[in-house]
N, C-alpha and C positions, 0 to 999 in steps of 0.2 A: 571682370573689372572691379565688380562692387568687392570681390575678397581681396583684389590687391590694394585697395583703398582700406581695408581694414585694417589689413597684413603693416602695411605702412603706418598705421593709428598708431597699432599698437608696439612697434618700431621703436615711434616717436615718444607715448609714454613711457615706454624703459628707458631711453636714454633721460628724458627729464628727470625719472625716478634716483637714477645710478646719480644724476648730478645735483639733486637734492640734499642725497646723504654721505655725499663725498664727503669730507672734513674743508670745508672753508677756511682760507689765511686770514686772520687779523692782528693787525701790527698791536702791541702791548702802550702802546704810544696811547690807540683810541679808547683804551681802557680806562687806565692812569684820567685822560681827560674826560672822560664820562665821570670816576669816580668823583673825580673834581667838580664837577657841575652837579652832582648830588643824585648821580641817575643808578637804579638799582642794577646788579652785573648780572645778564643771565647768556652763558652760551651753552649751545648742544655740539656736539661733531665738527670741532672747531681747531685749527692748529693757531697757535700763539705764536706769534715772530717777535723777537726783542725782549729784552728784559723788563719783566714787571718786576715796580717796584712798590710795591703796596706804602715803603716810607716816606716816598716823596722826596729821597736826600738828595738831589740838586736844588727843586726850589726851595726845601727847607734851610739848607748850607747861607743861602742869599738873606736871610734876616737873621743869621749868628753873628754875634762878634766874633772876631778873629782872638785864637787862645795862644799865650803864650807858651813855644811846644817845651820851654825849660821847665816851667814851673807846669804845666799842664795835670800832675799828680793832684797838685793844693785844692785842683778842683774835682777830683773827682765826683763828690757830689751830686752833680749837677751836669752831667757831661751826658744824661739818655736824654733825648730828644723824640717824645712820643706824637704818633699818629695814629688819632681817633679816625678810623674807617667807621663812616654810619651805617655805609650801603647795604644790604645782604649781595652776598657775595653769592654765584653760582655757575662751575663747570660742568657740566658732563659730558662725558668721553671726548674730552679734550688732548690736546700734545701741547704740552710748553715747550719748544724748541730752546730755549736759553733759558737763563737764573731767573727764580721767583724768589724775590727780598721781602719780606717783613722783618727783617733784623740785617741792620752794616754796619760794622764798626769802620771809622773812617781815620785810618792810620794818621795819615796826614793832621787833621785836626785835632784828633783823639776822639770827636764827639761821637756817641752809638744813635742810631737810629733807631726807632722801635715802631712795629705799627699791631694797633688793638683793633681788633672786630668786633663793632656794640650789635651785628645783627648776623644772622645767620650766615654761615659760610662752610657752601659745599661741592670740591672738589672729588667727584664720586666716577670712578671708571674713567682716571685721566692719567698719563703720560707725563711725566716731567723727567726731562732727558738731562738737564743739570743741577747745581746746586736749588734745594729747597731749604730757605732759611725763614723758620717761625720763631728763632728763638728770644725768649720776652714773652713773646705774646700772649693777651690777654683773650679770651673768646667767653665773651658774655650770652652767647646763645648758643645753639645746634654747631655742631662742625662733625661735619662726613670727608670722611678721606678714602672710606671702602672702595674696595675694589681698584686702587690705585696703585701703579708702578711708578717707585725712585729709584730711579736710574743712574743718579750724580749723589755725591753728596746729601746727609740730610741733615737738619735739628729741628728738635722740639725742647731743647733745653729750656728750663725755667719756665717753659708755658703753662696756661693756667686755663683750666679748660671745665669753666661753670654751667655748662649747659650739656644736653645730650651728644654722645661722643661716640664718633665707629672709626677703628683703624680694621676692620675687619678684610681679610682677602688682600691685604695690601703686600707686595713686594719689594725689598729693600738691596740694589746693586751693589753700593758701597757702605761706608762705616755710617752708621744710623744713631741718633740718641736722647734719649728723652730724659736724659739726666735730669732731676731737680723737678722735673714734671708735674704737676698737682691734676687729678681727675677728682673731678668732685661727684661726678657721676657715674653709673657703673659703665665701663668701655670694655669692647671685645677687639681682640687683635686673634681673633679665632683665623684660622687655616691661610695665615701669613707666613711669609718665606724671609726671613734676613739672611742674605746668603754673605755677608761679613761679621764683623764683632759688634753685638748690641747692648748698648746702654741703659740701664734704668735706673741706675745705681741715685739713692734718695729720694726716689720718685716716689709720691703719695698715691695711695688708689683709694679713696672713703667710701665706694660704695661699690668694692666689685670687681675683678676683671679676668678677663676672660682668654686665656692660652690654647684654650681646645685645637690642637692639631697644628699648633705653630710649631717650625721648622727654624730652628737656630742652626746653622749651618758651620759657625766656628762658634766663639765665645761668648758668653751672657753673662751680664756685671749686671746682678740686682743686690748689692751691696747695700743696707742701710734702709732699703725699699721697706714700706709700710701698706698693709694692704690691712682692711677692712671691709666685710662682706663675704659676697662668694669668691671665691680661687680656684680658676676653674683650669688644673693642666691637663686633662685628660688628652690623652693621644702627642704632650707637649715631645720634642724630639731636639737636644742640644746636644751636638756633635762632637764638643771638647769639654771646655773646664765653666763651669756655674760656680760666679763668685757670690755666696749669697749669705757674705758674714754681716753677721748683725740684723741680719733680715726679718722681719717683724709682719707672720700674717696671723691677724688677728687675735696678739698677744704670742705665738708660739713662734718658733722657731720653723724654718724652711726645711720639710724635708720631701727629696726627688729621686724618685726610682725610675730610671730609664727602662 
């Protein structure tokens, strides 16, 4: 009797256990309003339902003026419309099941939306099944994206990335691109996979970066790219044509022996 009382214990603890570290649903809704109420983001083993929008563009849209769509060019100027995220930010091994926005342009208006991260932000061992749009953004501290699969869509266009930075291990499904990109830190995109065409092209590197054992699967546009520090291709592997005119590591010219 006392072993099947055990037998049973220990039963019950595994099924707790398994439903522990199952991945839990959380609607992107409770997100959005935590960040709103000023509360730091930390999830583990979590799937995301609904579209995060890091910009806030529905309640931001409700205090613009309405733009005239003729003339709407006269202003371009003035048409990004940025969100300061204070929170630090934090996934791990997460699933985004839908769009993660930090960057919309909004046809209809014309206005772009943008959102800046003043604190840490780290999506590290996560899933994002469709579009991922950083581009703009600003990350004034740590941002981890290691160990990550993009599955949809991606940008890192024109982002600006001041603090400690890892694309390392990450994997890329469709067209990916960090066009115009600024690292100010040394980053490693070591034994990542872009299995479509990647972008670099004007990207700055100031202190560094790291290709060991990246996998370009079609084509590589580092066109114009400026790298200072180390350059690290060893084991780097690009399957068709490397555009890399004008391309500048550390004063000399690009050269790649496959």
């Amino acid at each position: 009797m006392k072993n099947s009382t055990r037998i049973a214990g220990l039963f019950i603890c595994l099924f707790i256990t398994v439903s522990l570290t199952a991945q839990k649903r959380v609607n992107a809704s409770k997100i959005m309003s935590d960040i709103k109420n000023g509360k730091d983001i930390t999830y583990r083993n979590a799937t995301i339902v609904g579209i995060l929008d890091f910009t806030f563009m529905e309640e931001q849209q409700k205090k613009l003026p309405k733009r005239n769509k003729r003339n709407w060019w006269n202003n371009s100027k003035d048409n990004k419309i940025k969100k300061q995220i204070k929170n630090s930010i934090s996934f791990e091994n997460c699933t985004f099941e839908d769009n993660v926005f930090a960057y919309i342009h909004d046809e209809d208006t014309k206005y772009t939306f943008v959102a800046n991260f003043e604190d840490n932000v780290t999506f590290k061992n996560c899933t994002f099944k469709e579009m991922t749009m950083f581009k703009y953004s600003h990350f004034e501290e740590k941002a981890d994206f290691s160990n990550s699969k993009f599955k949809g869509e991606s940008t890192f266009k024109y982002a600006d990335f001041k603090g400690d930075v890892r694309f390392s291990n990450t994997s890329y499904g469709e067209s990916s691109t960090f066009k115009y990109s600024i690292f100010r830190n040394n980053v490693s995109f070591a034994n990542s996979v872009f299995k479509e065409s990647a972008t670099f092209k004007y990207a700055k590197f100031k202190d560094g970066v790291s290709f060991n054992k990246t996998r370009f699967e079609e084509d590589l546009d580092i066109k114009y790219t400026k790298v200072s520090g180390d350059f690290n291709i060893a084991g780097m592997h690009v399957e068709y044509d490397i555009d890399s005119k004008y391309t500048s590591i550390n004063g000399r010219k690009f050269n790649y022996n496959n």
